[in-house]
N, C-alpha and C positions, 0 to 999 in steps of 0.2 A: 504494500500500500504506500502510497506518494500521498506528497501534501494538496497535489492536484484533485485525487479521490477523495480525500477529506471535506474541500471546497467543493465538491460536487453532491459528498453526503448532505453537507450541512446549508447546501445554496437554497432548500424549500423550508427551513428551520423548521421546528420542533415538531413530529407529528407522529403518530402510531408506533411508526416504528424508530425512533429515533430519540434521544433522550443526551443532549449536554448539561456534561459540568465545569464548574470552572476550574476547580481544583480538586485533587484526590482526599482533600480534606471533606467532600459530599461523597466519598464512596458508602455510608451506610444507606444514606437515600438513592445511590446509585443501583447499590443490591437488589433494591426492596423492584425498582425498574427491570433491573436483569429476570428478576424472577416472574414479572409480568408479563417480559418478552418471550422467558421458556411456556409460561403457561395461556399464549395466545399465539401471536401472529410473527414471534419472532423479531427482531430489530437489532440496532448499534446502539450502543453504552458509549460516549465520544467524550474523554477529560481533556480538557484544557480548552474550552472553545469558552465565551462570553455568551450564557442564553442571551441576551438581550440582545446586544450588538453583530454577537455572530464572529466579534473581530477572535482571529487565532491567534490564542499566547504561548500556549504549550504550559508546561511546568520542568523545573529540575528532575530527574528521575536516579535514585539515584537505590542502592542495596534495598534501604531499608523499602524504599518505595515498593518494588516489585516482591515484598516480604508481604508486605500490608496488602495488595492486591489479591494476595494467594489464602492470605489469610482469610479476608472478605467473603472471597469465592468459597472457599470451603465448609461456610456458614448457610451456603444453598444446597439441599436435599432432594432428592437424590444429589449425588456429586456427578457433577460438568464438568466436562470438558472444554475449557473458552481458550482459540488462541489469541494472548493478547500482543498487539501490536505496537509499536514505539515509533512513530514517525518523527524526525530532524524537521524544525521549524526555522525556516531561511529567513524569518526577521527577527528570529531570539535565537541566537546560535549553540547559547548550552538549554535550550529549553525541546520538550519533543512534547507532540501529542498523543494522548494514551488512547488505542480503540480498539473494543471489545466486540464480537457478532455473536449473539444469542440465538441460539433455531427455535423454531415454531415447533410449538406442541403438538404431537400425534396422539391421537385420539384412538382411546386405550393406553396409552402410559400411564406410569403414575404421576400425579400433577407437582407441581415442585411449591417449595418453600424454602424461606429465607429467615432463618432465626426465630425458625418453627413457624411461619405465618405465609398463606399461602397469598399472592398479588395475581393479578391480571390485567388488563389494558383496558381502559374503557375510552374508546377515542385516542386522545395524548395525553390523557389523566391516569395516572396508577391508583389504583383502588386494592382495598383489601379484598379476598375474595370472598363472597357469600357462603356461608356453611354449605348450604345447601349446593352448588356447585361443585364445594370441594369436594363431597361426599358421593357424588352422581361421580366425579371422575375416579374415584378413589374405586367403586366399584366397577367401570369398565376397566380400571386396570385389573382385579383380583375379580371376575366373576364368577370363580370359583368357591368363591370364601363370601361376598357381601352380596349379591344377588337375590333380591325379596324370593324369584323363582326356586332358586335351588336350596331353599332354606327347607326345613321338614314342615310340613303343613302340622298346626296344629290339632290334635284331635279327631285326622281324620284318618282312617285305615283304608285299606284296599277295599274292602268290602263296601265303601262310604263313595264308591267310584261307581260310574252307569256305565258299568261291564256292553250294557246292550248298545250305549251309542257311540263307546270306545268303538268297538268290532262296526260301527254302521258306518263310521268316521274312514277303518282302515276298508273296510269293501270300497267307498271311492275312492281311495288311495290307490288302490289293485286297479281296479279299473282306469284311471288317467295313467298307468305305467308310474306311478310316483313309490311304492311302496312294492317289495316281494309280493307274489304271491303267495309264498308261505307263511306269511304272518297272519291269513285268514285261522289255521289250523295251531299256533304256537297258543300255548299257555297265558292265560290274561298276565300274568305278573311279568313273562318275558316280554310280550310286547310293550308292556308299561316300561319296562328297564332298556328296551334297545330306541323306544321314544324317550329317554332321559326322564321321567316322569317319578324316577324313586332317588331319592336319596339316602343309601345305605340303607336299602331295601323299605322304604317306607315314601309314601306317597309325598312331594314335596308340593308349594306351594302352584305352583303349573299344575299341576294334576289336578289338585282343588277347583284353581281358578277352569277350566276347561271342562272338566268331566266328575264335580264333586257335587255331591248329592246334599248330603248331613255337611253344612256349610257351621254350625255350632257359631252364627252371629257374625260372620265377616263383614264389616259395612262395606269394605271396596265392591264387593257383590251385589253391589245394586245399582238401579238404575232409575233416574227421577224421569217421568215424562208428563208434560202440561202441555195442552194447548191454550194460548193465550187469547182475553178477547183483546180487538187492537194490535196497538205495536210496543205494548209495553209489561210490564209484569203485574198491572195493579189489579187486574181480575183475570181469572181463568173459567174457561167451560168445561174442562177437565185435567184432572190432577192424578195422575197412578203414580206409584214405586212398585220395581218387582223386585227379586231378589233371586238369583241364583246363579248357575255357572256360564259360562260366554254361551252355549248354545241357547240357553234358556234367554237370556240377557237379550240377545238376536234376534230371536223369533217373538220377544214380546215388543220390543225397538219397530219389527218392521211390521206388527200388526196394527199399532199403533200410530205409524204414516198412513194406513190401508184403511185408517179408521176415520183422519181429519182430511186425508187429503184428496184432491178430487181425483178421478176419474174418467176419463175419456177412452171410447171404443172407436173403430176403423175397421171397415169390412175390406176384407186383402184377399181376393179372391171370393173361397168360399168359406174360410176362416174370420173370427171378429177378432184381433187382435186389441185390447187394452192398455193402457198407457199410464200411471200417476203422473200428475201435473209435474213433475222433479222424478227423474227416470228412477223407479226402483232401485237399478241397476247401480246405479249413482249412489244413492243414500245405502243401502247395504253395505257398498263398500265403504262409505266411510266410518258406518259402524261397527264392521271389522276392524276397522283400522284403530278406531278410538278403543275397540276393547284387547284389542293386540297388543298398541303401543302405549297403553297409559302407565302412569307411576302407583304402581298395588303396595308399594310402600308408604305410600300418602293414604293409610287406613279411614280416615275423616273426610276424606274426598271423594265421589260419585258422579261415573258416567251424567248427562243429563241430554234429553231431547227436549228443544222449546221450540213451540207452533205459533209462528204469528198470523195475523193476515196477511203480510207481506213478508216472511221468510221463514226459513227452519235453522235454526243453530244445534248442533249437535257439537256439546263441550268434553272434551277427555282432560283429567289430568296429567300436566307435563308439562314437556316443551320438548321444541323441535331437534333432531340432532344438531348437535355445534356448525358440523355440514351443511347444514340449509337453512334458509331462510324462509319467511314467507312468502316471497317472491322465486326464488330460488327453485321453491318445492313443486311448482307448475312447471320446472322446464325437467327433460331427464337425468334422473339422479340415481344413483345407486342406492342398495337398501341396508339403513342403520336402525335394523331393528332392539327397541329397547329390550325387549325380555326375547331373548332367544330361540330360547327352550319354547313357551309358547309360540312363536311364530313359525319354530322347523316345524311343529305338529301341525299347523292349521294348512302351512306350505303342501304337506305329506299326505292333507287330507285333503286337498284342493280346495279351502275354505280360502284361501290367500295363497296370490300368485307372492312371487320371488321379483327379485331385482330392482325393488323401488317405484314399481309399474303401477301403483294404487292409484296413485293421483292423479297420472296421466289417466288411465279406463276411465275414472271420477269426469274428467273433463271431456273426454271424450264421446260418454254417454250423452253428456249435457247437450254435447254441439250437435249430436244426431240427432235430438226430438228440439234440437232448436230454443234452447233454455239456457239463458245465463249461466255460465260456469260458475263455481263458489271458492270463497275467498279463506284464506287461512291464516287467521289472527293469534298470537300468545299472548292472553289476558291474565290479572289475577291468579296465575299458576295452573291454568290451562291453555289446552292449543282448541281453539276453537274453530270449527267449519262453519261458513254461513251460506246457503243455498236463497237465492233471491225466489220467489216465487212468483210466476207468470200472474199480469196486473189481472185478467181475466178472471185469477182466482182468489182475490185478493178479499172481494167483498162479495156476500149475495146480490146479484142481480136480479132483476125481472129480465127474463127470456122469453119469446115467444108469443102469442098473440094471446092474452088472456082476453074473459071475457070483460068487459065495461061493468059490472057489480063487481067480480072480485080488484080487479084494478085498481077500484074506487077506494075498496076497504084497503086495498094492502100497498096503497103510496107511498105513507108513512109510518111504518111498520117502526118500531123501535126494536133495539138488538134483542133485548131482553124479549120478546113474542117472537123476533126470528128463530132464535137459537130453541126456542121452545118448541115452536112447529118441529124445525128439523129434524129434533132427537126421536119426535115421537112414529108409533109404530102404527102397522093399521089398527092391531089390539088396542082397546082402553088400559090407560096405566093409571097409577094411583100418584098423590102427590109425592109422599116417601121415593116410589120410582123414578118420577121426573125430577125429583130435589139432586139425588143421587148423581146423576147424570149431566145436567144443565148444570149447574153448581154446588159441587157437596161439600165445597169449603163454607158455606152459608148452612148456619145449624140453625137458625129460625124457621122453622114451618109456616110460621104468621106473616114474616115479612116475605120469605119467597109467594108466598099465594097473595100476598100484598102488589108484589112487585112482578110477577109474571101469568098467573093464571090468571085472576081476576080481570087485569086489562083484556086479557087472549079473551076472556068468555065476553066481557063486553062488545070486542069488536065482530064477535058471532064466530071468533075463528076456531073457535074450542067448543065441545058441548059438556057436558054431565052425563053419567048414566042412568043417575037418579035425578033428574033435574025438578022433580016433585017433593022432594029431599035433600034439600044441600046437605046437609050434616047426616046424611046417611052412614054410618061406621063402612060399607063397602064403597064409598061413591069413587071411581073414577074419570077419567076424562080423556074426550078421543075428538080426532079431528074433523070438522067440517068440510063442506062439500069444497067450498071456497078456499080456505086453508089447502086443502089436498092439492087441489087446481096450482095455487101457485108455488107451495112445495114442489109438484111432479115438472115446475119449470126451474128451477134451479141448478147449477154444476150440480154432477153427484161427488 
């Protein structure tokens, strides 16, 4: 290195990867730098330059100097390798500049520190690192040892495992060529042990998470789902939590888009093909993804799906690999799956392709039925997907030629009588049933029949079944001729 490269390092001053001092009298705050360059993006540690002015001075260097230097370094953990460089400064002639190059952290090492205290880069600001950082690194180094997966599942044995949808998991495995065919006929516990699923022969916390029956209270096992009215969280038209292992978690996730979200048909021949307004295809996958890739270490934390009028968020805890960005994660990326072990079994069982490919199929579903692709946010300690939803289906419309009496009545329909028609069935239902359903987070009987039945029978949209008897102990309520009318025009 020449003093020519120095003035070329130092010609855009202070930025990420670059960090002057004036004198080796700042080498503690230098370290604490060096160690931020090991544990991000790497950079130069450059002594003797003026941060402000940038003018080169150099310093004397002299034994004791390159003693103190070694000494310094030796206080960063793991121990580095740094060559350090002595540049002759041509307008101080016994002065030299001291420069140091730090590499960039690889992901899976173990993360460094300097006098016990782990730093990182934020911008050109050296910051301590967040526990929680250190700890996510500290485990892709050793995921052997710290891995929430490979830990023994508490309380839960072999027998606590759904033997039937292990074996129905590897039949698709057999079939896409992902799996022997002889693992149809092996022993449930060998196949549990050549899927990584025991740890020193007892079921570890992947096994749980996937195929665990007697879950003995795990909260990361659940899953919050609401549809919201509007665009915000102050009321809901429904509210569930389920609880159980990823396949259950799944199949309650996507019964529950199948449930708020519309529906449209397309005769393709002589087939009727069907469509969710937001490609199945699409949301599935990201509900894999959210229940593959989240932090099951984060006990306190739960999957969640939210239904707006205008979109769907479906939040996992975490964050994105150090690798990608949220911008980043839309172009092709290789695959940094957080829990391993779970994602080779779902890869194995065709549940989840390989290679990073989520996002792309995600966006790609989208742009076949011609719907906004969805955007990928880290909030509050989740990675959040947001799925815009087509304006069409954003609010109840009138469709279709109704006739001039119901038109009349149902102009100005307020939410509360919308949402009420919708839920109900051709059967009469009872107020408990529609409470339940329309909003069960409202525990008033008097005020929901305040606020939604009573206007419904005034505007003729509802009847009674005893209507000779309001207070009949069986009375239900079932929809009018007019009400049906402009329900059967609505998206489904």
């Amino acid at each position: 290195m020449t003093i020519d490269d120095i003035k070329q390092l130092i010609s855009k001053d202070e930025h990420r990867q670059l960090e002057l001092k004036k004198t080796t009298g700042e080498l503690k705050d230098g370290m604490r730098t060096a160690c931020a360059f090991l544990n991000t993006d790497g950079g130069w540690l450059i002594i003797g330059i003026a941060p402000v002015s940038l003018k080169i001075l150099g310093q004397r260097v002299t034994d004791n100097t390159q003693r103190e230097i070694a000494q310094y370094l030796t206080a960063i953990e793991p121990a580095v390798k740094v060559d350090v460089e002595y540049v002759d400064v041509p307008d101080y002639p016994e002065n030299q500049v001291i420069a140091m190059y730090f590499e960039a952290f690889v992901w899976g090492h173990q993360p460094y520190t300097y006098d016990s205290r782990p730093y990182y880069k934020v911008e050109s600001t050296t910051k301590l690192m967040p526990r929680e950082m250190f700890e996510e690194c500290i485990r892709a180094s050793k995921p052997q040892y710290y891995a929430w997966e490979r830990q023994q599942a508490d309380r839960v044995q072999i027998s606590d495992l759904n033997e039937e949808r292990v074996r129905g998991a590897i039949r698709l495995g057999v079939e896409r060529g992902r799996m022997m065919a002889s693992s149809i006929t092996e022993s449930f516990e060998k196949v549990l042990d050549k899927l990584q699923l025991l740890t020193d022969g007892v079921p570890n916390n992947a096994a749980a998470a996937l195929f665990g029956t007697n879950l003995f209270g795990y909260t990361q096992f659940r899953l919050r789902m609401a549809r919201f009215r509007g665009t915000n969280k102050n009321s809901f038209i429904d509210n569930q939590r389920v609880e159980g292992n990823f396949f259950d978690l799944l199949d309650a996730g996507m019964a529950f888009f199948f449930k708020h979200l519309s529906l449209s048909g397309d005769i393709v021949g002589f087939v009727r093909e069907e469509h969710l307004e937001i490609p199945a295809v699409a949301l599935r996958e990201a509900l894999i993804n959210a229940l593959c890739h989240r932090q099951y270490e984060k006990y306190n934390l739960t999957i969640g799906i939210a239904i707006y009028d205008d979109r769907v968020e479906i939040e996992s805890p975490g964050i994105l690999p150090p690798q990608l960005t949220t911008e980043t994660i839309k172009q092709p990326h290789l695959s940094y799956p957080y829990n391993p072990i779970i994602a080779n079994v779902l890869f194995k069982t065709t549940f989840l392709e390989n290679w990073g490919s989520g996002a792309g199929r995600i966006m790609d579903a989208c742009k076949t039925q011609n719907v906004e692709v969805p955007n990928w946010v880290v909030q509050g300690g989740f990675v959040v997907v947001t799925f815009r939803r087509p304006a069409k289906s954003v609010t109840l419309q009138l469709e279709g030629n109704l006739s001039p009496t119901c038109h009349q009545l149902v102009t100005n329909l307020s939410d509360q009588i919308k949402s009420l028609i919708i839920v109900m069935n051709e059967e009469p239902m009872s107020i408990p049933e529609l409470q339940s359903i329309v909003i069960p987070s409202l525990k008033s009987r008097r005020l929901f029949k305040e606020k939604f039945v009573n206007p419904a029978l005034k505007q003729g949209l509802i009847e009674m079944t005893h209507p000779e008897q309001p207070n009949h102990p069986k009375q239900q309520y079932r929809l009018t001729e007019i009400a049906k009318e402009w329900k059967c025009k609505q998206p489904k």
